[in-house]
C-alpha positions as CSV (number, residue, x, y, z in Angstrom):
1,X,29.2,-8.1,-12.6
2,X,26.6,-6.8,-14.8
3,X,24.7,-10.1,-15.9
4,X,22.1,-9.4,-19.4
5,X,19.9,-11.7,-18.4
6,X,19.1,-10.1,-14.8
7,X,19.3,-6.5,-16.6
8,X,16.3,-8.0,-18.9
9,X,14.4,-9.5,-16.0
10,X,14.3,-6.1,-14.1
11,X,13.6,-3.7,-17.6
12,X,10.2,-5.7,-17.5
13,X,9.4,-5.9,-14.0
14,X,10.5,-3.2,-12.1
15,X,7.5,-0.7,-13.0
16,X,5.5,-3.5,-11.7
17,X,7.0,-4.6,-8.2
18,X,9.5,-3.0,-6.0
19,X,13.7,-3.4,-5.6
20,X,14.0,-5.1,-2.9
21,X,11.5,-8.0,-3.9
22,X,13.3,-8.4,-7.1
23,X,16.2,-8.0,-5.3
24,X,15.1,-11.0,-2.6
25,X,13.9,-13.0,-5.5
26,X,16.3,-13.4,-7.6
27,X,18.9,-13.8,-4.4
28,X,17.0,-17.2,-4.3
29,X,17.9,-18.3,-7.8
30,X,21.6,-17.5,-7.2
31,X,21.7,-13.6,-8.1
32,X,24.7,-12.0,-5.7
33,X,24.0,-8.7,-4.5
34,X,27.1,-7.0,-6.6
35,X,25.4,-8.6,-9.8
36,X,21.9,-7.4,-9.0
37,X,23.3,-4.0,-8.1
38,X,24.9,-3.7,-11.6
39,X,22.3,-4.8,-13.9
40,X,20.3,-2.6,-11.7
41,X,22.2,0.0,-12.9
42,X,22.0,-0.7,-16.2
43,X,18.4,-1.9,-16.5
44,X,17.5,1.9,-15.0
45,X,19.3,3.3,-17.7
46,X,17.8,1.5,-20.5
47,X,14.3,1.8,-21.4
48,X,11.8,-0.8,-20.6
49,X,10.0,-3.3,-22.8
50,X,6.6,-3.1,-23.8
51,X,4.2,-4.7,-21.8
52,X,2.9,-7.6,-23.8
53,X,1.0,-9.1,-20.9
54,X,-1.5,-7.4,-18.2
55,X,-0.6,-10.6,-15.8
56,X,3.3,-10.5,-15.9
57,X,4.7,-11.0,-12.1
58,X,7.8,-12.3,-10.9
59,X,8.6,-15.8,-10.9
60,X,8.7,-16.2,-7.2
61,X,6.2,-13.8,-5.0
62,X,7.7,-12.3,-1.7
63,X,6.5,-12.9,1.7
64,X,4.3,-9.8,3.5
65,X,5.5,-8.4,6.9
66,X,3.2,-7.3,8.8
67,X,0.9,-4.9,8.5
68,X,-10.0,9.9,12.3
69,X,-13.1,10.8,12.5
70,X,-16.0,11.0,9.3
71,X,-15.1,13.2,6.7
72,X,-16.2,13.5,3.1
73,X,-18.1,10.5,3.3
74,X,-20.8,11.5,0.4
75,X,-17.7,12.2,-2.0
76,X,-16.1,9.4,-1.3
77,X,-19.2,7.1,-1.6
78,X,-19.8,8.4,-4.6
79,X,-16.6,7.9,-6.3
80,X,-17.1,4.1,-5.3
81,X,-20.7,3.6,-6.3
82,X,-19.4,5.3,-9.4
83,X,-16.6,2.8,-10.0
84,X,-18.0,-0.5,-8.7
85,X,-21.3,0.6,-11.6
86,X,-19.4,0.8,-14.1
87,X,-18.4,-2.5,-16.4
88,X,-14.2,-2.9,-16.6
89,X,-12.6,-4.9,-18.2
90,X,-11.9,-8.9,-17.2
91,X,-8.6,-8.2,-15.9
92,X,-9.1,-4.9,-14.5
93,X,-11.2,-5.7,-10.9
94,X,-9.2,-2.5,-8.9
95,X,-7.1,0.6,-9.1
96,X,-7.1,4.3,-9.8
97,X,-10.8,5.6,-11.0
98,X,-12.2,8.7,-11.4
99,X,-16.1,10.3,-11.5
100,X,-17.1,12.3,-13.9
101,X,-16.9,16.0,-11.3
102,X,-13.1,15.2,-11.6
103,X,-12.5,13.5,-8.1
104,X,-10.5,10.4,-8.1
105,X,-10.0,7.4,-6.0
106,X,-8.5,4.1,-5.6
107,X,-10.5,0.7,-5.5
108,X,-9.1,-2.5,-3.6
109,X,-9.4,-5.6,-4.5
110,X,-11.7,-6.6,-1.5
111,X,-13.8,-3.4,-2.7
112,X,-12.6,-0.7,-0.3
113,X,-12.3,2.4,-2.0
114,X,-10.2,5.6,-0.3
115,X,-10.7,9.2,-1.5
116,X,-7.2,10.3,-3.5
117,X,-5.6,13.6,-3.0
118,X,-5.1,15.9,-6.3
119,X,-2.3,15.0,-8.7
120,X,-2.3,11.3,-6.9
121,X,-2.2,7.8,-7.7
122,X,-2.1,3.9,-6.0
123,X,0.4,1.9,-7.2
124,X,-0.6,-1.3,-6.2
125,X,1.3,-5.4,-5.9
126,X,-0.1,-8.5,-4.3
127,X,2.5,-9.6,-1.9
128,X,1.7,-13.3,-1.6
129,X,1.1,-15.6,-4.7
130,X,-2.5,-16.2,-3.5
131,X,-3.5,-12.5,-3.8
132,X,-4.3,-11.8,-0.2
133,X,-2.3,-9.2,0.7
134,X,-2.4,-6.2,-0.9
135,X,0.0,-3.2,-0.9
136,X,-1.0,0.3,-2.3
137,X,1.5,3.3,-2.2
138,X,-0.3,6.2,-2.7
139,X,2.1,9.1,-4.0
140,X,2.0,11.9,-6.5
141,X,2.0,10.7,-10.1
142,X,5.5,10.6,-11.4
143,X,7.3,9.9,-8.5
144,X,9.9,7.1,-9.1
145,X,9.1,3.8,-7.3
146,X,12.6,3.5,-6.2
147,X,11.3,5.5,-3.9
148,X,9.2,3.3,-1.9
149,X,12.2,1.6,-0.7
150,X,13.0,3.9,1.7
151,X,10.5,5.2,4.2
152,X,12.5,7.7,5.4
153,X,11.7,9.4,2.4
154,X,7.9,9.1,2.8
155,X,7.7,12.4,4.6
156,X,9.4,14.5,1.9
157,X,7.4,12.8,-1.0
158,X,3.9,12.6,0.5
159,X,4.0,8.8,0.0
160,X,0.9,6.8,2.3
161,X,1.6,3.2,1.8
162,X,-1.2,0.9,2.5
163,X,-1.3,-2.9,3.3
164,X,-4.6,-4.7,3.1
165,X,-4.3,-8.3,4.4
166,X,-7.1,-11.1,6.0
167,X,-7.9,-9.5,9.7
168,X,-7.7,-12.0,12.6
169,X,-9.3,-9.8,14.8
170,X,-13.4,-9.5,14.9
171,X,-15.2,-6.4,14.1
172,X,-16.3,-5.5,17.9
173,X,-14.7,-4.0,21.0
174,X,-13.1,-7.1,21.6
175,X,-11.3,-7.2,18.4
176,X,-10.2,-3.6,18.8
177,X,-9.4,-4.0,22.2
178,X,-6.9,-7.5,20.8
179,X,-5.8,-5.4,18.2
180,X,-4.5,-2.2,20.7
181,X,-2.5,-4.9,22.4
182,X,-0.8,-6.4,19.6
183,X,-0.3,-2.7,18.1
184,X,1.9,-1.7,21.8
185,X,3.9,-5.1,21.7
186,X,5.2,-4.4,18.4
187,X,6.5,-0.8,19.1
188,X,7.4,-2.1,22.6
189,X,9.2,-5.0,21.3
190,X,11.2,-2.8,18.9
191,X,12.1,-0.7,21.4
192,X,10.4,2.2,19.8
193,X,8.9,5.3,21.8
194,X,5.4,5.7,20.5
195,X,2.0,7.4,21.6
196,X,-1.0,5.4,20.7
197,X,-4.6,5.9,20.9
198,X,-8.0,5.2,19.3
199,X,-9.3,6.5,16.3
200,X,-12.5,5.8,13.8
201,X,-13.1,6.1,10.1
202,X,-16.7,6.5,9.1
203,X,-17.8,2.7,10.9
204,X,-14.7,1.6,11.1
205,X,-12.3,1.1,14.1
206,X,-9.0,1.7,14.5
207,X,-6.0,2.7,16.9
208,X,-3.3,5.6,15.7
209,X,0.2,5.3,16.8
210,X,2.8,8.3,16.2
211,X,6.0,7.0,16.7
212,X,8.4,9.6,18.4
213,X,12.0,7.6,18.1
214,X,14.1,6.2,16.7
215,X,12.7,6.7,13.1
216,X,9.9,9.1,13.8
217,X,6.6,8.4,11.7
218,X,2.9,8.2,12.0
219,X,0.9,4.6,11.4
220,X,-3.1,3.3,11.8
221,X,-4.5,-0.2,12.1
222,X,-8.0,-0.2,11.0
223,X,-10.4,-2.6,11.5
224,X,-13.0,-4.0,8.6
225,X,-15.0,-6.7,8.7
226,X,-12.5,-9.0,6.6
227,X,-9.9,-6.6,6.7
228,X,-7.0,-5.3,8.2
229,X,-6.1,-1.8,7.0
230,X,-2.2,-0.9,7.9
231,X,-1.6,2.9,7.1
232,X,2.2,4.1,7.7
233,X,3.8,7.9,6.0
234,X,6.2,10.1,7.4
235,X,4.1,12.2,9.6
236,X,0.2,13.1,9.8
237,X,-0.1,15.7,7.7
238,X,-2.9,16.8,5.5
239,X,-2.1,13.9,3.2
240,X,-1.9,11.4,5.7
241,X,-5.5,12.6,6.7
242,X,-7.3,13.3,3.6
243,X,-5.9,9.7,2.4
244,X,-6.4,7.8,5.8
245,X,-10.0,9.3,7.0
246,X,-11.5,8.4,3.4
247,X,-11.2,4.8,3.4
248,X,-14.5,2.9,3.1
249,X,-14.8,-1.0,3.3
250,X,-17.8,-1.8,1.5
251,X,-18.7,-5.2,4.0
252,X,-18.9,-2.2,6.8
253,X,-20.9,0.6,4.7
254,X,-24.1,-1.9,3.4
């Protein structure tokens, strides 16, 4: 049943956070999934309100799951230095930026910074209420964030999604030794057939999984100082590498 005051509730936040956490959200204040589906509908169809507010979220945040070599590095560094020099706004600490030769990047909130491809953005949401975990989908601009429900679709779009979250693991062959192990029990556990090996990114450590079956993709866990850096996209492709090989954690590179 199509409900107004769920129709209005998605119109203002769905440019700002995906489906399905609205969709888990407002399950927890009652919302069926028949009457979200409708005013889904409906809300897509209308256009949405104007933003009054640069710190509108939903009321209740969702929970996170779980998140090759040195290339570029003086473009990349210099999109950074560029950025982090320059004086933004009180409200505006990360996001897309660009230098003045044209290149572009995106900025994390931590301070990482990864080299963008052309005609790309970072669509970025904190996926705790504390702001620890970040997730970035990096995808041509224009594409519809509907879109980044469905990973199966991250091959034919180009989409990289990225999730930045506290590391447990130290910065050291121990750590990426730990973090190898708990990358093979996850595939293993899910009874996925995968193909894993070690990888690095300018100073940073990492291990590269391809996943061969039954949902076929590639994925990286890479290791900053604070940081965990979870990469997943359809396949590696130039996309996956240009986007992926260009992140820079700014606690590794000083």
């Amino acid at each position: 049943m199509l409900r107004p005051d769920v129709v209005e509730y998605l119109k203002t936040h769905l440019q700002s956070f995906p489906t399905e956490t609205l969709r888990r959200q407002l399950a927890e204040e009652g919302v069926s999934d028949v009457d979200f589906n409708d005013s889904l509908a409906q809300a897509l169809r209308e256009p949405a309100p104007a933003k009054t507010s640069s710190k509108a979220r939903p009321r209740t945040a969702s929970r996170a799951a779980l998140a090759f070599l040195l290339v570029g590095a003086a473009a990349i560094l210099s999109i950074g230095i560029y950025a982090l020099s320059q004086k933004p706004k009180a409200a505006q600490t990360e996001g897309n930026t660009e230098n003045p030769s044209g290149e572009s990047g995106f900025i994390g909130h931590a301070g990482w910074v990864v080299r963008l491809p052309k005609d790309y953005v970072g669509i970025s949401h904190f996926a705790d209420s504390s702001n620890q975990r970040q997730i970035v989908y990096f995808c041509k601009k224009g594409t519809d964030p509907t879109n980044f429900l469905n990973e199966g679709l991250f091959g034919q779009l180009g989409i990289v999604k990225l999730e930045v979250l506290p590391t447990q693991f130290p910065n050291n062959p121990a750590g990426i030794a730990n973090l190898s192990r708990m990358a093979e029990g996850k595939y293993k556990n899910a009874g996925e057939k995968f193909s894993i090996k070690n990888m690095q990114v300018a100073t940073l450590p990492g291990v590269s999984v391809a996943v061969l079956s039954p949902f076929p993709r590639a994925e990286a866990f890479i290791l900053g100082q604070d940081h965990l850096y979870f990469f997943s996209a359809g396949q590696e492709d130039e996309i996956w590498r240009d986007i992926v090989l260009s992140l820079r954690d700014a606690h590794t590179e000083n």
